[in-house]
Every structure is written in C-alpha cells, then in structure tokens.
PyMOL Python script that loads the backbone (N, CA, C, O; Angstrom):
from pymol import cmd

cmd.read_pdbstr("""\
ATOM      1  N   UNK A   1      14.775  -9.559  15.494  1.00  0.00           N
ATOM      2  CA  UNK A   1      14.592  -9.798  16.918  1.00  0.00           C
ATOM      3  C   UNK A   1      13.121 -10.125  17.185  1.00  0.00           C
ATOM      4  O   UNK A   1      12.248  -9.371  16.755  1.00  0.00           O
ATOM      5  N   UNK A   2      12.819 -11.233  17.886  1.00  0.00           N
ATOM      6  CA  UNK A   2      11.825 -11.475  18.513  1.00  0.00           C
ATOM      7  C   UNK A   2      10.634 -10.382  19.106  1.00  0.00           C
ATOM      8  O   UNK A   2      11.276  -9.359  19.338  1.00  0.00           O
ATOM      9  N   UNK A   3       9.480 -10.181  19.387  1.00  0.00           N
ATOM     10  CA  UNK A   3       8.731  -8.882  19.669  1.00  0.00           C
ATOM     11  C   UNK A   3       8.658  -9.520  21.510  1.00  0.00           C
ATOM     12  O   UNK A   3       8.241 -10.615  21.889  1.00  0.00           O
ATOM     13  N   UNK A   4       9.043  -8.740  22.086  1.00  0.00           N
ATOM     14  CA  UNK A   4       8.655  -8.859  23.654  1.00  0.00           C
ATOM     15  C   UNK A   4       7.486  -8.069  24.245  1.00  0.00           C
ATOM     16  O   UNK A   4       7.337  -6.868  24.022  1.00  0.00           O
ATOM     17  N   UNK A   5       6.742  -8.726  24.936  1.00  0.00           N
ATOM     18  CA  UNK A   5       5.194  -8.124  25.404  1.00  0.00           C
ATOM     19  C   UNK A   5       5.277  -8.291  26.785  1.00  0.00           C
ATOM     20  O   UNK A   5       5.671  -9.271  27.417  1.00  0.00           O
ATOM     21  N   UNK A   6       4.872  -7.256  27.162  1.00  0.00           N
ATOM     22  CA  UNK A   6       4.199  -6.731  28.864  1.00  0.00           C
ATOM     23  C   UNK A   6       2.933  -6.577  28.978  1.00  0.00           C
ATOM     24  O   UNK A   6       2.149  -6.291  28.073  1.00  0.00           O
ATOM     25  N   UNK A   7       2.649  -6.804  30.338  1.00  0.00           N
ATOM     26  CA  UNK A   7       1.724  -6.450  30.459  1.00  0.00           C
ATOM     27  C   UNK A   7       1.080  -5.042  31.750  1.00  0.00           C
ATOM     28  O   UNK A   7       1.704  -4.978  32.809  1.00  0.00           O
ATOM     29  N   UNK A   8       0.404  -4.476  31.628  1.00  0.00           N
ATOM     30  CA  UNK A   8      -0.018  -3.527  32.541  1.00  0.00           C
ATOM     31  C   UNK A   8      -1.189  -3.271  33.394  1.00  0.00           C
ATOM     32  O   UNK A   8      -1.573  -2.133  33.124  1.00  0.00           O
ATOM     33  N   UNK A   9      -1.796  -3.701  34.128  1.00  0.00           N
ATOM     34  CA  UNK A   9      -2.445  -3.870  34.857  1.00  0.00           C
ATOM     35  C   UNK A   9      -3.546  -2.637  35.177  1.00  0.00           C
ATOM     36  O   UNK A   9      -3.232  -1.820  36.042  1.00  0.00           O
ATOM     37  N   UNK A  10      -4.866  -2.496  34.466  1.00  0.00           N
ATOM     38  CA  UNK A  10      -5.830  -1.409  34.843  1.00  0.00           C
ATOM     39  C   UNK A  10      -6.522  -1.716  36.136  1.00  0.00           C
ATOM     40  O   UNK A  10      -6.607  -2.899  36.465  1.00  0.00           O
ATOM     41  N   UNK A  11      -6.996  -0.843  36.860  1.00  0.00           N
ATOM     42  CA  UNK A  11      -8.011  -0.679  38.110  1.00  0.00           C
ATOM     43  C   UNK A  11      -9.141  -1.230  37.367  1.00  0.00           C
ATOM     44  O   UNK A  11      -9.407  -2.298  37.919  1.00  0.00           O
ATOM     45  N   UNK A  12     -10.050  -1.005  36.255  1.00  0.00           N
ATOM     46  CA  UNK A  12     -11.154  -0.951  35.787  1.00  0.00           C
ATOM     47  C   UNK A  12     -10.905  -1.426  33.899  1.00  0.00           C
ATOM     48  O   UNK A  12     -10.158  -1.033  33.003  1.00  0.00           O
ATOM     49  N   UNK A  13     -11.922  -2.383  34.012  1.00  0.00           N
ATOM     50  CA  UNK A  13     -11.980  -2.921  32.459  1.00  0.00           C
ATOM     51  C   UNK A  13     -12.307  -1.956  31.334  1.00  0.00           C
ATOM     52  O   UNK A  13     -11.954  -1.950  30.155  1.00  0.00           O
ATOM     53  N   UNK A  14     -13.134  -1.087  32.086  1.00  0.00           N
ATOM     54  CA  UNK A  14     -13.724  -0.162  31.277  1.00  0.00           C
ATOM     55  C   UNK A  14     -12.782   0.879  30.613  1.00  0.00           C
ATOM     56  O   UNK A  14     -13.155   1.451  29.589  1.00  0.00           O
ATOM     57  N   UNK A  15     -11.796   1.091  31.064  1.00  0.00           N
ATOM     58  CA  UNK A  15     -10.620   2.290  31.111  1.00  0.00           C
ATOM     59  C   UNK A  15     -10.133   1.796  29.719  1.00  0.00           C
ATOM     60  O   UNK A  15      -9.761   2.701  28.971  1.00  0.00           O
ATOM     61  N   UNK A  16     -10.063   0.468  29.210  1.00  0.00           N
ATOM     62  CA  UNK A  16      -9.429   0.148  27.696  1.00  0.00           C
ATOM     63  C   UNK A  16     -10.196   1.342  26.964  1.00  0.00           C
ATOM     64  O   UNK A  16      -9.543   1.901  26.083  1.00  0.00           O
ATOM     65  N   UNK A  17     -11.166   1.695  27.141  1.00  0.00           N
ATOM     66  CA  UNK A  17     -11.800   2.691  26.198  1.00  0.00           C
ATOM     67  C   UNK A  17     -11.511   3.808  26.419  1.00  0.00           C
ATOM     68  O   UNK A  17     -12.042   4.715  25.779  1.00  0.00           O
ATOM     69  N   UNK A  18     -10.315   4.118  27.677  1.00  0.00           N
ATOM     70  CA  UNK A  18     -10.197   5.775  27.887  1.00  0.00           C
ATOM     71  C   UNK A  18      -8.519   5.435  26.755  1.00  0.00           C
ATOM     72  O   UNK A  18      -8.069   6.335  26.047  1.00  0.00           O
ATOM     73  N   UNK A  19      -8.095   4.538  26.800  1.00  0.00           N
ATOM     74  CA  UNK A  19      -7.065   3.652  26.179  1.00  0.00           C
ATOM     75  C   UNK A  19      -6.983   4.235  24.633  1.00  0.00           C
ATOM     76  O   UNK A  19      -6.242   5.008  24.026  1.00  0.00           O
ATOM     77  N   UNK A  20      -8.148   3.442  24.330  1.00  0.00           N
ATOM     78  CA  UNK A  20      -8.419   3.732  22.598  1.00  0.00           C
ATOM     79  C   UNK A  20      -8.447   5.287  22.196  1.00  0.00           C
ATOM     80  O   UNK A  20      -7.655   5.837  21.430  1.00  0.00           O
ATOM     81  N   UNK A  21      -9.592   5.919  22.918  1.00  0.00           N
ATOM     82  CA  UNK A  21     -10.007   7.270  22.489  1.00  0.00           C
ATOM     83  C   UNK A  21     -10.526   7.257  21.829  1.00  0.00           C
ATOM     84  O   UNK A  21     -10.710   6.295  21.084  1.00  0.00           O
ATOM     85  N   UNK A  22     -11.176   8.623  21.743  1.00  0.00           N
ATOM     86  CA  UNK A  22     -11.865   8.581  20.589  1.00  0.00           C
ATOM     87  C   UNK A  22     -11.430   8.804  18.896  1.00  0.00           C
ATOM     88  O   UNK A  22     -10.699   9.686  18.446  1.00  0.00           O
ATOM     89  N   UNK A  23     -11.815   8.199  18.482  1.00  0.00           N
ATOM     90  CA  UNK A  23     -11.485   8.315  16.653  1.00  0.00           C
ATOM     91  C   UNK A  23     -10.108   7.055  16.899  1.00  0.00           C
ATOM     92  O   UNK A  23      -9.442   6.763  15.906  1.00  0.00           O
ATOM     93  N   UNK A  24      -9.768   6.356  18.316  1.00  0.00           N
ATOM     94  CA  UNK A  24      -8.959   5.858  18.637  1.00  0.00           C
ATOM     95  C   UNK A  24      -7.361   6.913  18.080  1.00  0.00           C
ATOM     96  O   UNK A  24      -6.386   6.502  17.451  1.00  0.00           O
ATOM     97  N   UNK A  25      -7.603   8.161  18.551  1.00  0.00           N
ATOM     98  CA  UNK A  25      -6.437   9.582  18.613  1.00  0.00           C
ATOM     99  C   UNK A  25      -5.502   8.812  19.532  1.00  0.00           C
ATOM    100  O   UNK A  25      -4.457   8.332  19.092  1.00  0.00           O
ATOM    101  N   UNK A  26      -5.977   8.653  21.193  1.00  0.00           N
ATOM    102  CA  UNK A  26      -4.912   8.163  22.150  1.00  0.00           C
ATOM    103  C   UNK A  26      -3.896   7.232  22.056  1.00  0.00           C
ATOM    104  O   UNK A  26      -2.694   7.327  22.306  1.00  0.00           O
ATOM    105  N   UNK A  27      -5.117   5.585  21.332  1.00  0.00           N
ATOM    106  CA  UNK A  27      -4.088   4.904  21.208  1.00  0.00           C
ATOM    107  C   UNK A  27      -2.793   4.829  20.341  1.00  0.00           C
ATOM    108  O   UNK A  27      -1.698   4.321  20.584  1.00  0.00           O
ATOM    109  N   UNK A  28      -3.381   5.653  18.997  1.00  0.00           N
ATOM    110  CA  UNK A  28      -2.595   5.717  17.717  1.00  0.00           C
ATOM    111  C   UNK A  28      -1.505   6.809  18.177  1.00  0.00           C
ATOM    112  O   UNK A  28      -0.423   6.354  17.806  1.00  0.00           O
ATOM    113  N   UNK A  29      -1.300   8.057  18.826  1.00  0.00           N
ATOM    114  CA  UNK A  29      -0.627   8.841  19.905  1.00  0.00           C
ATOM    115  C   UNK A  29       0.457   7.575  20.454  1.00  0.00           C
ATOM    116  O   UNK A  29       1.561   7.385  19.943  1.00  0.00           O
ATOM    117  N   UNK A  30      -0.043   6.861  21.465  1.00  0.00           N
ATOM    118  CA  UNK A  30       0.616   6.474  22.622  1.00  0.00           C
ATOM    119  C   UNK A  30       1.503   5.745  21.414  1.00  0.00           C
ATOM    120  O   UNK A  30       2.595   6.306  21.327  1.00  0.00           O
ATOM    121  N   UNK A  31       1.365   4.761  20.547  1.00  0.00           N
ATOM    122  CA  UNK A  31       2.042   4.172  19.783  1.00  0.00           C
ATOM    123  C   UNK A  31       2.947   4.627  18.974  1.00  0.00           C
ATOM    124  O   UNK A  31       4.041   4.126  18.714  1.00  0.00           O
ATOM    125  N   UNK A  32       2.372   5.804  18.483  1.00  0.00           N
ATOM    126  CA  UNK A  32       3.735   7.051  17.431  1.00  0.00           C
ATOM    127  C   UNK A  32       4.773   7.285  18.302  1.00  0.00           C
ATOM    128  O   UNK A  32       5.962   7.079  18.056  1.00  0.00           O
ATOM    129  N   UNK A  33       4.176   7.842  19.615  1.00  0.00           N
ATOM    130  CA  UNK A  33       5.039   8.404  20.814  1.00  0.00           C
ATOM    131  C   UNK A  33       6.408   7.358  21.081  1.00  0.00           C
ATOM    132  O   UNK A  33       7.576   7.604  20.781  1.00  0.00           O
ATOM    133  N   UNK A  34       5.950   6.318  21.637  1.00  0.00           N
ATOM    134  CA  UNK A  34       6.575   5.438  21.744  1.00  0.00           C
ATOM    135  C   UNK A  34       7.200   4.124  21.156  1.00  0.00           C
ATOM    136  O   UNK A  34       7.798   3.235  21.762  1.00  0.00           O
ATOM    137  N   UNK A  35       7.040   4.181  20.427  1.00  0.00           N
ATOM    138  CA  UNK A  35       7.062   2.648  18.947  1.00  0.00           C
ATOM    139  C   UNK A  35       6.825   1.269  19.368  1.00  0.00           C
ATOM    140  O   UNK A  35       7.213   0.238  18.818  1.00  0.00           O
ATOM    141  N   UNK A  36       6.035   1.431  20.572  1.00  0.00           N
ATOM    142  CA  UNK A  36       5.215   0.408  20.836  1.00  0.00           C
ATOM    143  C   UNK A  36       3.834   0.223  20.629  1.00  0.00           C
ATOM    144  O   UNK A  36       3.082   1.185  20.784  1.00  0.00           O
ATOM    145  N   UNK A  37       3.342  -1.014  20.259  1.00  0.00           N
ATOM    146  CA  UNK A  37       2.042  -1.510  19.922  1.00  0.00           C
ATOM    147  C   UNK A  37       1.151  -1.695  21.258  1.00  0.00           C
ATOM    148  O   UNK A  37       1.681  -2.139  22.277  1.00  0.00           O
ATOM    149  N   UNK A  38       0.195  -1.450  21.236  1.00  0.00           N
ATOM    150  CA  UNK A  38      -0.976  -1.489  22.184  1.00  0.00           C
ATOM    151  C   UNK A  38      -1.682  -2.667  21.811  1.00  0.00           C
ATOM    152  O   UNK A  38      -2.114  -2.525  20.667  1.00  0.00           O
ATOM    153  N   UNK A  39      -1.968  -3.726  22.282  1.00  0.00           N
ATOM    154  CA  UNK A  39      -2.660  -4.982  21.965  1.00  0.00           C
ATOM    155  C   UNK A  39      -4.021  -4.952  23.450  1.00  0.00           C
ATOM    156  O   UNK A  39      -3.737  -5.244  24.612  1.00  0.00           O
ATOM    157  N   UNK A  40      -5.556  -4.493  22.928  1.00  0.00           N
ATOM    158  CA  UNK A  40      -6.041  -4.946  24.087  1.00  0.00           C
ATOM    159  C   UNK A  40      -6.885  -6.051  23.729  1.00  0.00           C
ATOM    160  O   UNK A  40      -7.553  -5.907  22.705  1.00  0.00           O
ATOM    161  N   UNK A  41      -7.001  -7.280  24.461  1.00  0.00           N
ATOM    162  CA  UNK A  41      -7.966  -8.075  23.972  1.00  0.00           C
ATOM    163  C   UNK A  41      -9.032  -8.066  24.921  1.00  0.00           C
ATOM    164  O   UNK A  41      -9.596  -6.990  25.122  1.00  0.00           O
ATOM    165  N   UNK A  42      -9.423  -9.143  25.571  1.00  0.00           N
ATOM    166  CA  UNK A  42     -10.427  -9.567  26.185  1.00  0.00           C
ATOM    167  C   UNK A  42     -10.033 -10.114  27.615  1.00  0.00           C
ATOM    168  O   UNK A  42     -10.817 -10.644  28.403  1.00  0.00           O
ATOM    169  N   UNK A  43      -8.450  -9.858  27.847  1.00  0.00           N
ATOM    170  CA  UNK A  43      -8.138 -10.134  29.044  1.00  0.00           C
ATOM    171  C   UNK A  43      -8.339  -9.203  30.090  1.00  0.00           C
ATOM    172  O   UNK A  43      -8.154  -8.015  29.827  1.00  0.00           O
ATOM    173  N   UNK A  44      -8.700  -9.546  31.279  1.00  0.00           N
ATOM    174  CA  UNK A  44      -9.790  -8.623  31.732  1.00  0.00           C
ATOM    175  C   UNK A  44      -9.026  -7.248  33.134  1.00  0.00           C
ATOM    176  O   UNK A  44      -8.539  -7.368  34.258  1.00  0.00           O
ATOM    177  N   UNK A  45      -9.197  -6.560  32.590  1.00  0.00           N
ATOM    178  CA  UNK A  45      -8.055  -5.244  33.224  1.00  0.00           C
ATOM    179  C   UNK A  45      -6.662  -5.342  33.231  1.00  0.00           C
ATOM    180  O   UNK A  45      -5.999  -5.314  34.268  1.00  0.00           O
ATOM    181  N   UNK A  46      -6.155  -5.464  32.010  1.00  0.00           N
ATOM    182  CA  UNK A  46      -5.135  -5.907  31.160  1.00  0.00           C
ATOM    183  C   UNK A  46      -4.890  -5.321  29.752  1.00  0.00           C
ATOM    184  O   UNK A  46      -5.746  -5.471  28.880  1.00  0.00           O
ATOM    185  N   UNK A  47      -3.644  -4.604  29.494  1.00  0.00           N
ATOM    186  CA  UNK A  47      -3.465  -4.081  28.146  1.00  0.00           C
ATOM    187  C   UNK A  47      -1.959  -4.556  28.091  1.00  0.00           C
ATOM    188  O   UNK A  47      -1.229  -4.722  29.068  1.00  0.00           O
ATOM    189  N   UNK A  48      -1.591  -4.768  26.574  1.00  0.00           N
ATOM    190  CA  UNK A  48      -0.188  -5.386  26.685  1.00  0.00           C
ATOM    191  C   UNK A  48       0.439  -4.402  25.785  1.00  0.00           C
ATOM    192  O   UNK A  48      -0.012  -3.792  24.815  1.00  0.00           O
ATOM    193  N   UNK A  49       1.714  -4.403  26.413  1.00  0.00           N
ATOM    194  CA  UNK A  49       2.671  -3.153  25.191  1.00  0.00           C
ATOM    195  C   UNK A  49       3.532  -4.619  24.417  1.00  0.00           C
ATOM    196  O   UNK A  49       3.914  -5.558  25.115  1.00  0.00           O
ATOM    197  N   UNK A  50       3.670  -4.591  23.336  1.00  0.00           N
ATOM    198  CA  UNK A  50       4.751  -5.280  22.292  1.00  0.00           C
ATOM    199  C   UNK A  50       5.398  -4.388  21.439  1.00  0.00           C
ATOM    200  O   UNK A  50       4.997  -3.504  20.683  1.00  0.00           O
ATOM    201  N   UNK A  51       6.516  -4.838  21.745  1.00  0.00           N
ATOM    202  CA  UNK A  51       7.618  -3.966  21.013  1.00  0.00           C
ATOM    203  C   UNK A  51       8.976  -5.157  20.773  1.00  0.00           C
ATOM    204  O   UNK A  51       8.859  -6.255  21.317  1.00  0.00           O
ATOM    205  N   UNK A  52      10.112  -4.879  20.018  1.00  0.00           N
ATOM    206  CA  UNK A  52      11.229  -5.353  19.658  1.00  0.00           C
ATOM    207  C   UNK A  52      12.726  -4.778  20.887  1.00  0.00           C
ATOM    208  O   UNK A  52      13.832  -5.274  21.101  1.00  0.00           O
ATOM    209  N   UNK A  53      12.323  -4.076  21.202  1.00  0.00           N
ATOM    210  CA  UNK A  53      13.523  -3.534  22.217  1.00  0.00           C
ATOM    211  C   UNK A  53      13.279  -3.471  23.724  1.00  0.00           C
ATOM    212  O   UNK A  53      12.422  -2.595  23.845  1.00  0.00           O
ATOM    213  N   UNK A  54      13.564  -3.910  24.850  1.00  0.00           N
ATOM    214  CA  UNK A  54      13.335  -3.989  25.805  1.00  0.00           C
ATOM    215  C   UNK A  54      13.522  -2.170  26.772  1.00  0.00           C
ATOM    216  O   UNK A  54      12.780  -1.867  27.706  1.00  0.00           O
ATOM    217  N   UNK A  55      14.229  -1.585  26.435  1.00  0.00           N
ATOM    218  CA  UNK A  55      14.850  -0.319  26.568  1.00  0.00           C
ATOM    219  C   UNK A  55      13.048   0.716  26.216  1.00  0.00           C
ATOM    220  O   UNK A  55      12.355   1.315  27.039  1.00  0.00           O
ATOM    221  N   UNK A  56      12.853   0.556  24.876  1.00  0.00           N
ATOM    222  CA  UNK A  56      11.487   1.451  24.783  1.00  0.00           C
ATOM    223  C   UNK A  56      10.408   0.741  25.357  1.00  0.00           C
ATOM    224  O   UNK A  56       9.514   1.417  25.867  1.00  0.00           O
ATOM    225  N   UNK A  57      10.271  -1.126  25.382  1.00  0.00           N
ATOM    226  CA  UNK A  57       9.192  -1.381  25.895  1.00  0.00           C
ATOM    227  C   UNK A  57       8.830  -0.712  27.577  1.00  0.00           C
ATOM    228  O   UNK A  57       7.835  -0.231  28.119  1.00  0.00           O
ATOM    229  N   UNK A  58      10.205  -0.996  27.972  1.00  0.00           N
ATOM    230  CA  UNK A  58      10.396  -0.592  29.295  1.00  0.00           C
ATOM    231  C   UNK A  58       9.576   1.025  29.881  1.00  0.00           C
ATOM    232  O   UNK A  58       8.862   1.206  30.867  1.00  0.00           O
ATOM    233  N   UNK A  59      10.000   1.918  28.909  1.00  0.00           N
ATOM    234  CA  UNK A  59       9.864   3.262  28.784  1.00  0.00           C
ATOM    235  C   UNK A  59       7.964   3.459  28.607  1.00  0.00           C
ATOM    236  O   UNK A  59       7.313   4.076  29.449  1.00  0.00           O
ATOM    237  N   UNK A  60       7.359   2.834  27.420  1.00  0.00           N
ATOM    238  CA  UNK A  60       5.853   2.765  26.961  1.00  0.00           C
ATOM    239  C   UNK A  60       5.097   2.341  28.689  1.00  0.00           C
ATOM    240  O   UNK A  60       4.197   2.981  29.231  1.00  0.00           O
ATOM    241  N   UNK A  61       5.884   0.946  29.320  1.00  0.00           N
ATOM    242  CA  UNK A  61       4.923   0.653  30.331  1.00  0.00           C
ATOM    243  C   UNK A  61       4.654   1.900  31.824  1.00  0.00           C
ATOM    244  O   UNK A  61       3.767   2.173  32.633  1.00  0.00           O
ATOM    245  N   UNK A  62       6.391   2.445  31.395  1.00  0.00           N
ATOM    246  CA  UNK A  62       6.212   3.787  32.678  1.00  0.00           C
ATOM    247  C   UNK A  62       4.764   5.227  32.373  1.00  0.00           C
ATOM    248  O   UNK A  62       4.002   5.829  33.130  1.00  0.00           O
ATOM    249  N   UNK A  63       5.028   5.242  30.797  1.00  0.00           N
ATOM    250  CA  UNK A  63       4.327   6.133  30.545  1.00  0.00           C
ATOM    251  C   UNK A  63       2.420   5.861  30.476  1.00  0.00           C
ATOM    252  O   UNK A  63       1.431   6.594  30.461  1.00  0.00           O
ATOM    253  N   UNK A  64       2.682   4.405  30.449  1.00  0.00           N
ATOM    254  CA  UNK A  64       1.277   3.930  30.621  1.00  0.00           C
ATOM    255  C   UNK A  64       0.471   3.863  31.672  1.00  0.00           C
ATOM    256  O   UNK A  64      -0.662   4.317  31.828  1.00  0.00           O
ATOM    257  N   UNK A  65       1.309   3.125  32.532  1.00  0.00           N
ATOM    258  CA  UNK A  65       1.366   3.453  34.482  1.00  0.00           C
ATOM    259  C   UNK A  65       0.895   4.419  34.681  1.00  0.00           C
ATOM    260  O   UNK A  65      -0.220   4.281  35.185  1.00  0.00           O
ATOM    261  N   UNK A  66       1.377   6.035  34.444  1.00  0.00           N
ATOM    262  CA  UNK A  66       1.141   7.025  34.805  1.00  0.00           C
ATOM    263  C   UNK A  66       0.024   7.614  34.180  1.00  0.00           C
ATOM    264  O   UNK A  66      -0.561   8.451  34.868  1.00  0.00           O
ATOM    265  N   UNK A  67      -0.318   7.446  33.317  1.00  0.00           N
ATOM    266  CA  UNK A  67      -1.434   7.406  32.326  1.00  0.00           C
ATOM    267  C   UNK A  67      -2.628   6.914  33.094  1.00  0.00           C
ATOM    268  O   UNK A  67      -3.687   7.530  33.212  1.00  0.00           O
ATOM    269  N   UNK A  68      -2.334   5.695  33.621  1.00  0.00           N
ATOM    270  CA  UNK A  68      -3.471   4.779  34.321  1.00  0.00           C
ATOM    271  C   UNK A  68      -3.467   5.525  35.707  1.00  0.00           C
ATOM    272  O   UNK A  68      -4.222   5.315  36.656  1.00  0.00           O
ATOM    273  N   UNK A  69      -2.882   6.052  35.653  1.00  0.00           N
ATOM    274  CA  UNK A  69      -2.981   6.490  37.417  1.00  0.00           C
ATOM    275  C   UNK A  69      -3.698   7.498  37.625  1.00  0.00           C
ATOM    276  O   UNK A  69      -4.390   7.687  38.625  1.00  0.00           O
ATOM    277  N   UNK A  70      -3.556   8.326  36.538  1.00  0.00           N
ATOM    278  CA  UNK A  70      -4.166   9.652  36.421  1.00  0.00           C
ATOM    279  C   UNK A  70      -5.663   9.434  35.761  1.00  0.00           C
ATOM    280  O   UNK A  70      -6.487  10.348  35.782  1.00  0.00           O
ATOM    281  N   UNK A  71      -5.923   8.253  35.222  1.00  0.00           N
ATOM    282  CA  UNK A  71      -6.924   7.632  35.368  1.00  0.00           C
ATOM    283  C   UNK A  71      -8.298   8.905  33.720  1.00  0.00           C
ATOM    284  O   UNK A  71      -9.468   9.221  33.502  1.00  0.00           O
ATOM    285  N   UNK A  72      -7.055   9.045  33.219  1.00  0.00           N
ATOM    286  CA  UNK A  72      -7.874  10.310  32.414  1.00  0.00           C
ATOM    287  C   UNK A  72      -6.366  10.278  31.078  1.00  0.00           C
ATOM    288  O   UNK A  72      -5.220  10.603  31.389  1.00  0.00           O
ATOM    289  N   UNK A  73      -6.725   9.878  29.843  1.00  0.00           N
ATOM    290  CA  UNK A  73      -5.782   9.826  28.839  1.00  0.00           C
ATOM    291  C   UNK A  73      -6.010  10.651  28.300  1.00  0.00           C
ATOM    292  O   UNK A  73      -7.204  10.900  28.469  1.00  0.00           O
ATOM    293  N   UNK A  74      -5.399  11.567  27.448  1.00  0.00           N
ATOM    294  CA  UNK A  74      -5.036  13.034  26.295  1.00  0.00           C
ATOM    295  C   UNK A  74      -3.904  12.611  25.415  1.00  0.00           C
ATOM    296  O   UNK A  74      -2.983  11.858  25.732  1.00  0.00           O
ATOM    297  N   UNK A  75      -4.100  13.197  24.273  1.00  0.00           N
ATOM    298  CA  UNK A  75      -2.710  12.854  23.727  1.00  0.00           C
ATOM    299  C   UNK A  75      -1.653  13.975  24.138  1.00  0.00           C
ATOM    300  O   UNK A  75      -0.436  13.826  24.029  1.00  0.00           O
ATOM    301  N   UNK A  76      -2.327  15.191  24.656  1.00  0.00           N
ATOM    302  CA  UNK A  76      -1.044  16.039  25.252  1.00  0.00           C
ATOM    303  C   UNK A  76      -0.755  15.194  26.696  1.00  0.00           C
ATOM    304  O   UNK A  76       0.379  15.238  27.174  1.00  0.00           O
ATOM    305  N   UNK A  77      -1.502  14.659  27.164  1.00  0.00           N
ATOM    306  CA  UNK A  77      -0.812  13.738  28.695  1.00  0.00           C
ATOM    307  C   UNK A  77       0.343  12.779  28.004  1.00  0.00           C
ATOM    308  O   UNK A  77       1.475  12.816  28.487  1.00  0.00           O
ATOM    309  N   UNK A  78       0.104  12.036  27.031  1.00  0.00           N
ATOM    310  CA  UNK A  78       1.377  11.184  26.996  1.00  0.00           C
ATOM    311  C   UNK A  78       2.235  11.514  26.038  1.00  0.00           C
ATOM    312  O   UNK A  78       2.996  10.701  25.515  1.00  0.00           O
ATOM    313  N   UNK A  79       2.155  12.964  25.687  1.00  0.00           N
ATOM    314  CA  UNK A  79       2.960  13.664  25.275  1.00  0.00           C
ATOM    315  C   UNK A  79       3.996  13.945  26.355  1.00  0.00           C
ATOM    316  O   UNK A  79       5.185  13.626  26.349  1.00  0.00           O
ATOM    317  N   UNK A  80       3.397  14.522  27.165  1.00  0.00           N
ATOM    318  CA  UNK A  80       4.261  15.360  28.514  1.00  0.00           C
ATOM    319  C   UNK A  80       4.973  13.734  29.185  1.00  0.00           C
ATOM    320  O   UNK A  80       6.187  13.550  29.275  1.00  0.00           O
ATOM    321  N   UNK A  81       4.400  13.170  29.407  1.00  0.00           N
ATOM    322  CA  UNK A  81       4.765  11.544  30.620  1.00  0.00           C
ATOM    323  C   UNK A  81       5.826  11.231  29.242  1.00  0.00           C
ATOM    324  O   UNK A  81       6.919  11.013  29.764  1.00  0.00           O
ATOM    325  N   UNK A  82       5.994  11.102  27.567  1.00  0.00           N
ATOM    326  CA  UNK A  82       7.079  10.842  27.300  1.00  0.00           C
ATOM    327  C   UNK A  82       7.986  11.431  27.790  1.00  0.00           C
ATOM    328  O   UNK A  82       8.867  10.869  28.441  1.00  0.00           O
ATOM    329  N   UNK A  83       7.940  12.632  27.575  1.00  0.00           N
ATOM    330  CA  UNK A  83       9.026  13.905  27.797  1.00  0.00           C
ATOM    331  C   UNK A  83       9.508  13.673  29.778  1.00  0.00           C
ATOM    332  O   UNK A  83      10.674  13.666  30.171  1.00  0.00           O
ATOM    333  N   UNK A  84       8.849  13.588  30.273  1.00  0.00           N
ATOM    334  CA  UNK A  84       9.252  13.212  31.712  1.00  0.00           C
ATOM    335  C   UNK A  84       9.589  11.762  31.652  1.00  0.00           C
ATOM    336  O   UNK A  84      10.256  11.510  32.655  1.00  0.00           O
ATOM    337  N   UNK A  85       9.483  11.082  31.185  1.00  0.00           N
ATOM    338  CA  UNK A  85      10.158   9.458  31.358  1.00  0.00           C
ATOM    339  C   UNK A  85      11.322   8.919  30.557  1.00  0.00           C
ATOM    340  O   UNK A  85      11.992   7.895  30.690  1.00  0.00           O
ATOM    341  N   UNK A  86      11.373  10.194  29.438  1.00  0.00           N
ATOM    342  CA  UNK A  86      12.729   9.925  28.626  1.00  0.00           C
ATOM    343  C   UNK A  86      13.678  11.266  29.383  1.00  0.00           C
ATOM    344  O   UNK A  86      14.619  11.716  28.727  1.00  0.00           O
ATOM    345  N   UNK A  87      13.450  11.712  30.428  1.00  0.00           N
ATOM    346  CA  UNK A  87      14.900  12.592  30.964  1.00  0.00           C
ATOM    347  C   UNK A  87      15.301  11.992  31.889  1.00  0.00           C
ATOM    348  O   UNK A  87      16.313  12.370  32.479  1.00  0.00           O
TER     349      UNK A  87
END
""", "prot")
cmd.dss("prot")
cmd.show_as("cartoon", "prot")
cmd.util.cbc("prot")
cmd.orient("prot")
C-alpha cells in the first residue's frame, strides 16, 4: 500500500524542536506509540505524519493536535493522549 501523509499545522516554527526532544526521546516515542513517521522539513509551522493506514494516520494527527495544544511534549503526554484517543 501506498504511504499517505498529513499534515498538522503548529502555532510556532520553533515548537518542531519541542517535536524532536531531546536526545530526539519525543519524536522516536510519538512514532513507537503510534506507527507513524514524523517527517519535519523546512515547511514552515508544519509537521507531516506518514503512515500506510488511514485508520492510525488518522489517530497520530489527533494525538499530535493535542500535543500541540498543550503546547509542551513528554513522552508520558503522548503516552496518556494515545490511551485517550484509542478509547
């Protein structure tokens, strides 16, 4: 199957780096969590989820949303936002 990509929309460019984390823990987290890929480039307050299934991509962008909203990433935060977006 083809890989399908979204995109998600940040307030602030700078936030790709609350994104990564440090030792890049968050992003490698958000990706185990969810079996979607995190692609950030150079597009500007913009991060894209790619994945193969529309069902989990769907799921990664809710948990990202909320992530961005709260404006502060942990890997216990998108621990918990899986667990609340998969019930």
């Amino acid at each position: 199957m083809d890989n399908l990509k979204i995109s998600v929309l940040l307030e602030r460019d700078d936030f790709k780096m609350e994104i990564i984390g440090r030792d890049a823990r968050n992003i490698r987290c958000f990706e185990q969590e969810t079996g979607v890929k995190v692609v950030i480039d150079d597009t500007p307050q913009r991060v894209f989820l790619v994945g193969t299934d529309l069902p989990s991509l769907e799921n990664a962008r809710r948990i990202m949303e909320k992530l961005v909203r709260d404006k502060k990433i942990t890997e216990a935060k998108i621990k918990e936002y899986k667990k609340l977006c998969s019930e």
